[in-house]
ZAMARGU-4260 file (C-alpha; in steps of 0.2 Angstrom, whole numbers, plus 5000, padded with zeros to 4 digits):
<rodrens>
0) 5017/4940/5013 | 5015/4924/5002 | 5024/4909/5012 | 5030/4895/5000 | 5018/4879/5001
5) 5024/4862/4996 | 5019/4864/4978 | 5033/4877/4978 | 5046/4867/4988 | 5043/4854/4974
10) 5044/4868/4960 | 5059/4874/4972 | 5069/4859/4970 | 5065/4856/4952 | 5072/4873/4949
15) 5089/4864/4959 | 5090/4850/4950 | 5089/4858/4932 | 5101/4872/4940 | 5113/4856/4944
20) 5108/4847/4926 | 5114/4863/4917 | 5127/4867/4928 | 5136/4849/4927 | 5133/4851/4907
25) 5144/4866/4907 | 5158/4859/4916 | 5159/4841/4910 | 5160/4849/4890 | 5173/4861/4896
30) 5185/4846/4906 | 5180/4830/4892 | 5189/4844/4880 | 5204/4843/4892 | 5206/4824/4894
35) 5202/4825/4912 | 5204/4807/4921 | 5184/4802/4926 | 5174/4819/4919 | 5159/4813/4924
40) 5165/4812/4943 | 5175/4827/4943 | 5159/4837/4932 | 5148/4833/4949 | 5162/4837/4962
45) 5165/4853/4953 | 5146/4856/4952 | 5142/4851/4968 | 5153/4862/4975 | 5153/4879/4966
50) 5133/4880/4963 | 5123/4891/4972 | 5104/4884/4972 | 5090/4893/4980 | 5084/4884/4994
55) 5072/4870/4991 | 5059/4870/5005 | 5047/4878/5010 | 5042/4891/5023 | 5033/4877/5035
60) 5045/4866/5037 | 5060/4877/5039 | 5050/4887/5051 | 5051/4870/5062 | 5068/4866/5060
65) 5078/4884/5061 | 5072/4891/5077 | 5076/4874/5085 | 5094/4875/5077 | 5095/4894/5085
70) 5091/4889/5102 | 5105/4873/5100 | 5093/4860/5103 | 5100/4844/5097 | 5092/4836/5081
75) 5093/4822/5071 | 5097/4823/5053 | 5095/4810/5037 | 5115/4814/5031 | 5129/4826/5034
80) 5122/4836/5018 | 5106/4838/5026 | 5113/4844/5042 | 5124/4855/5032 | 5111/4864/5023
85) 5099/4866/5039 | 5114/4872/5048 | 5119/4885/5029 | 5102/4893/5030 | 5101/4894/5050
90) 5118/4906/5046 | 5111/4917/5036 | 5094/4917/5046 | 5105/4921/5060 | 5114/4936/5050
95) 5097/4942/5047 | 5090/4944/5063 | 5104/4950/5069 | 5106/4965/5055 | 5088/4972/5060
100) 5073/4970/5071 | 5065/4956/5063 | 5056/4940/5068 | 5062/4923/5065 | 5047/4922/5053
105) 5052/4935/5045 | 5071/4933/5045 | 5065/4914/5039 | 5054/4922/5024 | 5068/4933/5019
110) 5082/4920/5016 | 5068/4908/5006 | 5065/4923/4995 | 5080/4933/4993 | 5098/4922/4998
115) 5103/4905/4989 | 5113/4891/4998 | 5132/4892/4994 | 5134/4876/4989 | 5120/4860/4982
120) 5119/4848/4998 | 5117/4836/4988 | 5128/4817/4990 | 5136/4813/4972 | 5127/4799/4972
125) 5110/4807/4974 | 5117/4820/4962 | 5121/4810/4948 | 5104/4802/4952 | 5095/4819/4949
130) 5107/4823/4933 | 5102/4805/4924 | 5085/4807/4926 | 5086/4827/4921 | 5096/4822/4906
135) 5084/4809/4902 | 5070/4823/4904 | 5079/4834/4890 | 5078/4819/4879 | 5101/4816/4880
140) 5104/4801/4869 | 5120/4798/4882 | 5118/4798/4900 | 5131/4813/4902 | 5136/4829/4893
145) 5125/4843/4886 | 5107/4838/4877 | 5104/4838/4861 | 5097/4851/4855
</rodrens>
C-alpha cells in the first residue's frame, strides 16, 4: 500500500484550497445576482459549510493523532476547527474498524484514500486567506468572484 508522504499532504491541501476557491466562486456569482447583504461573507459561510474536501494530511501524521483520539487521551489542539476535523476523520476511522477486521492502519489508509471530510475546517478568516491568494493564482483582476477567463 502507498501511504501519503508530505509532498502529497501539500498536494492534498492544494487540491482543498482550489476545491474552496471554485467552490466560493460558484456561490458568490449565484448570491451577488440576488443582492445578498455581504456576498463575500455569506459566499465563505456557505462554502465553508457545504464542501466536502478530501482530507489534507498525510498518513504519518494522522497515524499519531487518531489512535490517540480512540483511546480518549486528552490532546491539545491549535483551534476548534482543528479539533473538529481530527475529531470528523477519528468518526469515520472508527466506523471503519468497526464495519470489518481491519487495523487502525488500515482503517487510517482507507479514510485518507477513499472518504472526504464533511465540511472544510477551515476559520473564515484563514479561508478568505486561501481564496485571495487562489484567486490571485488564477490571475482575478478583483479579489472576489469567478476568474477571468
Amino acid at each position: 500500500m502507498n501511504y501519503p508522504t508530505e509532498s502529497e499532504s501539500a498536494q492534498r491541501r492544494a487540491e482543498r484550497d482550489r476545491m474552496l476557491t471554485m467552490l466560493y466562486c460558484d456561490i458568490y456569482d449565484t448570491i451577488v445576482k440576488k443582492k445578498v447583504h455581504n456576498p463575500r461573507r455569506v459566499a465563505i459561510d456557505i462554502a465553508l459549510a457545504t464542501g466536502a474536501p478530501p482530507y489534507h494530511v498525510g498518513f504519518d501524521r494522522a497515524y499519531i493523532v487518531v489512535p490517540k483520539l480512540l483511546n480518549n487521551e486528552a490532546l491539545r489542539f491549535r483551534s476548534d476547527a482543528c479539533r473538529l476535523f481530527w475529531l470528523d476523520m477519528t468518526a469515520k476511522v472508527r466506523c471503519v474498524i468497526s464495519r470489518g477486521k481491519v487495523s487502525i492502519a488500515r482503517a487510517v489508509a482507507l479514510v485518507l484514500d477513499q472518504c472526504r471530510a464533511s465540511r472544510f475546517f477551515i476559520s473564515d478568516e484563514q479561508a478568505w486567506v486561501i481564496i485571495k491568494r487562489e484567486l490571485k493564482a488564477m490571475h482575478c483582476r478583483k479579489s472576489y468572484g469567478r476568474a477571468l477567463e
